[in-house]
N, C-alpha and C positions, 0 to 999 in steps of 0.2 A: 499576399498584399491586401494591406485592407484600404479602404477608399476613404478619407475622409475629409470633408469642407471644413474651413475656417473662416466663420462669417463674421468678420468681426468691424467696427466702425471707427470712427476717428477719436476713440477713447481706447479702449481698448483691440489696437488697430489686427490685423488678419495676420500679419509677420509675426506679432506678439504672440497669437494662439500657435501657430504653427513652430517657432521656436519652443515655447513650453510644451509643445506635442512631442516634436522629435526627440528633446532631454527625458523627456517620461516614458516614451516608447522602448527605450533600451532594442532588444533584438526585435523588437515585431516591426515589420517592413510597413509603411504607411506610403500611400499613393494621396499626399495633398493635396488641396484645392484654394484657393481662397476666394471669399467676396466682401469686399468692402462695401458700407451700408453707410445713410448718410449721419444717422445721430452720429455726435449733436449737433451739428450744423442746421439738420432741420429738426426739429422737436419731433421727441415721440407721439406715441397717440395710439388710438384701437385703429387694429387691423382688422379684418373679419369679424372674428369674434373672438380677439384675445385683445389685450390690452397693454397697454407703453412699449409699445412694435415700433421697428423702423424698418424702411424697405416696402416692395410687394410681395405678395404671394407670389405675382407671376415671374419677377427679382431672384426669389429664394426657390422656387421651382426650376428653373432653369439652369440656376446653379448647382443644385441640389446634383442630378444623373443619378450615377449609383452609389451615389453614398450612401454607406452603413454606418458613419461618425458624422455628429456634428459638436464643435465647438463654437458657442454663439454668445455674446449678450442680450441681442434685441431683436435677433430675425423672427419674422411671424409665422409659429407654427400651428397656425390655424387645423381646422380640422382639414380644410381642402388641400392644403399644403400636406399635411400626413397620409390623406389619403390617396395624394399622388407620389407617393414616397416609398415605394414598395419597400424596397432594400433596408431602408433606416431601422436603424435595432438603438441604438442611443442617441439623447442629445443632452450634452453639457450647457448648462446655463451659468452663468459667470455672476450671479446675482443672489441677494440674498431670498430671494423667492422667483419663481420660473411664471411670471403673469402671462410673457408672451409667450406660452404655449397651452395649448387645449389639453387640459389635462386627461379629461374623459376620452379624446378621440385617441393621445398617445396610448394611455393604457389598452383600449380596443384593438389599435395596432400590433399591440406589444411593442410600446417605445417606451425603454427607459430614459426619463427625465431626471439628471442630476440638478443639483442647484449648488452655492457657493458660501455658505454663512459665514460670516465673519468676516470677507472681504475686505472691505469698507470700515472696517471697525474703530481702528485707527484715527484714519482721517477725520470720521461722522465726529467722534468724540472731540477731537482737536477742536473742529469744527465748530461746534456747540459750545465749548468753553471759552472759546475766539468770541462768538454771538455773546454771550453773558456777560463778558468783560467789558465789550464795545454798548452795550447797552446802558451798564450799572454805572461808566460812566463816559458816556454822550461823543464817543469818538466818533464816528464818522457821520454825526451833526456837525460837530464843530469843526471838526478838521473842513466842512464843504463849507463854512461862512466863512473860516479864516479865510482860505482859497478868494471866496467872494467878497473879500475885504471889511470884514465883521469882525475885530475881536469883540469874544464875548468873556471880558471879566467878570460878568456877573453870575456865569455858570463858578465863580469862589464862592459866592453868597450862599451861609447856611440854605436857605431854603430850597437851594437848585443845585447843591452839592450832591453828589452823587453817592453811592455806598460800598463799604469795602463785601469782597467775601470772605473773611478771614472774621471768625465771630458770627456767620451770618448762617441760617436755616435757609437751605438750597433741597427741594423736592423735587425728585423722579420720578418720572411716572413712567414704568415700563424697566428693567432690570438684565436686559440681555447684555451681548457682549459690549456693545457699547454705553450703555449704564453702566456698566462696572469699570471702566476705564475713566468713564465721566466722574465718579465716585472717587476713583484713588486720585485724581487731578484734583478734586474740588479738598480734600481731604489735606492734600501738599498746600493750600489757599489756609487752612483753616476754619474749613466751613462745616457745617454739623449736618449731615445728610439723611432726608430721608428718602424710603422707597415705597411707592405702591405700584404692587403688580404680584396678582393673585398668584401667576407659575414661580415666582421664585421661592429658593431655598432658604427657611429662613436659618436655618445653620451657617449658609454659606454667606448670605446676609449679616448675620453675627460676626462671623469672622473677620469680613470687610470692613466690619465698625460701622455698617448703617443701620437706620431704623426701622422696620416694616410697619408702615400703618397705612388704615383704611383710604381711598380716595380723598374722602372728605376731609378729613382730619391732617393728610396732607395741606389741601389747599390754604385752610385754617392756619396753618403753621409758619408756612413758608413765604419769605421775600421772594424768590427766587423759586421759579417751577421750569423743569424742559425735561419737553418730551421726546420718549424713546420707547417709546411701546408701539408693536407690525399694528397695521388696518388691518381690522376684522370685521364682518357685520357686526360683533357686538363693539369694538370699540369707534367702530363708528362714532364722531360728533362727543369722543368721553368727555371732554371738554368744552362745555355747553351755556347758555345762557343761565341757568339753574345755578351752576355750582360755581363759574366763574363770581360769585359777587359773594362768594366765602372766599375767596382772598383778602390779604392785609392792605389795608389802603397806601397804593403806591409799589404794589409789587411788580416783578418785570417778569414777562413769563414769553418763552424761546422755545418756538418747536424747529428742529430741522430733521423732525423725522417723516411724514406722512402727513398731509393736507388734510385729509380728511379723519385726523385725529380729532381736529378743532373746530369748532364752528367759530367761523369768521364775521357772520351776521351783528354780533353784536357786541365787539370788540371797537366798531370806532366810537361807540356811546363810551364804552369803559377809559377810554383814552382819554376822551375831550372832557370829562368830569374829571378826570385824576385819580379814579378806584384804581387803573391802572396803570402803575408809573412809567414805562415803557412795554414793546412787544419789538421780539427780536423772529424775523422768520427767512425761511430758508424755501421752504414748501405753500404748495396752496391749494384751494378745491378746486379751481382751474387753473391751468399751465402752460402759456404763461396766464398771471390774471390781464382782464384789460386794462386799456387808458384808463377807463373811469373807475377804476376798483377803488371804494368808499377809505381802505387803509392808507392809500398814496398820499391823502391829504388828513391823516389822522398825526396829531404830535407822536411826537417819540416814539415812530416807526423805523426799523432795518430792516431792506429788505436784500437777499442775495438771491441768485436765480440756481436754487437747488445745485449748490458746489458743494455739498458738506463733504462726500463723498469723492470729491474731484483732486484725488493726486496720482501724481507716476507711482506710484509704491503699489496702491489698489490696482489698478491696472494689470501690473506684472502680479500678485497676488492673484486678482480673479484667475486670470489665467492657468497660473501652477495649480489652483485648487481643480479647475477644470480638469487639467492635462492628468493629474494624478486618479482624479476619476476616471478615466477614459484608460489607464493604464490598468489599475486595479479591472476593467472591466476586459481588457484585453488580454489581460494574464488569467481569467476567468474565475476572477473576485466578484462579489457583490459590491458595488458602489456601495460608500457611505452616507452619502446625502441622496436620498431619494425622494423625490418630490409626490412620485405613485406609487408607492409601493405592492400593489395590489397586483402589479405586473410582473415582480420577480417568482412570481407561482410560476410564469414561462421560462425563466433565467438559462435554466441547463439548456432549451431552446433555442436563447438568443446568444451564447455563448460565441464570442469568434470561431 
């Protein structure tokens, strides 16, 4: 019988993880648990010392016992948490990257840390092509005046007419699974794609029909720019006051990938001159921003509160990618997604 928690929150709820455990356990005997955790209700944030946690230590301690499993999204697995964890040999993280857990103190542990790619990939993409659409042209401005008793006919008039994407240079920046989904959408519109992002393949780039070129020469090109490239220290801020103003006067540019992709500093100058034709966001450098965040009262702002990611499909998805890790480890497989890998030098070790 092996012990394992299902910590899961009001997204993807503790019943969720534990159905997708039981269907991937096949013969192996599982002694479940579960904790419910309050995201989203209450917003993420650092725990200790990991980051976008929900819960406590003392929360996820308590529930923890002897669990040798965890299937989680957001529990904080601090170093203090691991190291009151004796029994813990994995944890599944249902995410395309494992922020809330210490990655240093799991491996010290020897905790295997799964994680989830491609989750979300679906929806983010939907997501983004929804933001581009609503941007280029002015739906949920105008739909809020109609509401407020404004027809605005003069959003007919050439000059405040909006643009198709069909004929239109739309730039990516960043090329994983949901750039490429983003790609074959934009492509059904008619739109001429390009990509920058140094990891991809440009074979497989060729094949897609998109263009690979340099950051800059993107910016240069493109009406249309959204971003999809992970936060990294280097791509920190890739999107900056510098190269922001090589853009085409009036283009619309949509991140719902990672806040601190962008710097937002100098985006409400680019608006209120018109270099910038609209800004479509989903993310931000702080979460939520405040009342007075300088973009609230910038034209032709959308803003959503990081939903890009938010459907039932994802949900059940993170899960079965979990659950199938947890299974492969249980039938004494190496996990595929491994976030440490540095710790399977123990594996025969941590073996059920």
């Amino acid at each position: 019988m092996t012990s394992v928690l299902a910590a899961g929150d009001h997204f993807v709820h503790p019943e969720v993880f534990a159905d997708a455990l039981r269907r991937a356990a096949g013969a192996h005997d599982l002694q479940l648990s579960q904790l419910q955790l309050p995201w989203p209700v209450e917003p993420f944030g650092p725990v200790g010392n990991v980051k976008e946690a929900s819960g406590t230590e003392q929360q996820l301690l308590d529930a923890l016992g002897d669990a040798e499993i965890v299937a989680t999204q957001m529990a904080p697995f601090t170093a203090e948490v691991l190291a009151g964890a004796p029994n813990l040999k994995f944890v599944g993280v249902c995410r395309g990257g494992p922020v809330n857990v210490d990655l240093a103190a799991a491996t010290e542990q020897g905790v295997i840390v799964s994680y989830a790619p491609g989750r979300n990939a679906a929806a983010a993409a939907e997501f983004a092509v929804g933001l581009i659409l609503a941007a280029l042209r002015r739906i949920p401005g105008s739909d809020a005046e109609l509401k407020g008793g404004n027809w605005r006919g003069d959003y007919y008039a050439y000059d405040n007419a909006g643009i198709e994407l069909e004929g239109s240079t739309v730039g990516l920046v960043g090329y994983g699974a949901i750039g490429r989904i983003v790609a074959r959408v934009l492509h059904a519109f008619g739109s001429r794609v390009l990509v920058a992002d140094p990891f991809a393949d440009p074979g497989q780039a060729s094949a897609d029909g998109v263009e690979l070129v340099e950051l800059d020469e993107l910016l240069r090109r493109s009406s249309v720019v959204s971003l999809h490239a992970r936060l990294t220290p280097e791509t920190e801020h890739l999107l900056n006051a510098d190269n922001l103003k090589l853009l085409p006067e009036g283009a619309v540019l949509v991140n719902s990938a990672r806040g601190g992709l962008l710097d937002y500093d100098p985006l409400p100058g680019l608006l209120e001159s018109g270099h910038l034709g609209a800004l479509a966001v989903d993310v931000y450098d702080i979460e939520p921003p405040p009342r007075d965040w300088p973009l609230f009262d910038a034209p032709n702002v959308i803003t959503t509160p990081h939903l890009a990611g938010a459907t039932r499909q994802t949900a059940h998805r993170a899960a079965e990618i979990v659950a199938g890790e947890v299974a492969r480890f249980l039938g004494g497989q190496q996990p595929r997604f491994v976030a440490n890998p540095d710790v399977l030098s123990k594996f025969e070790d941590l073996r059920p």
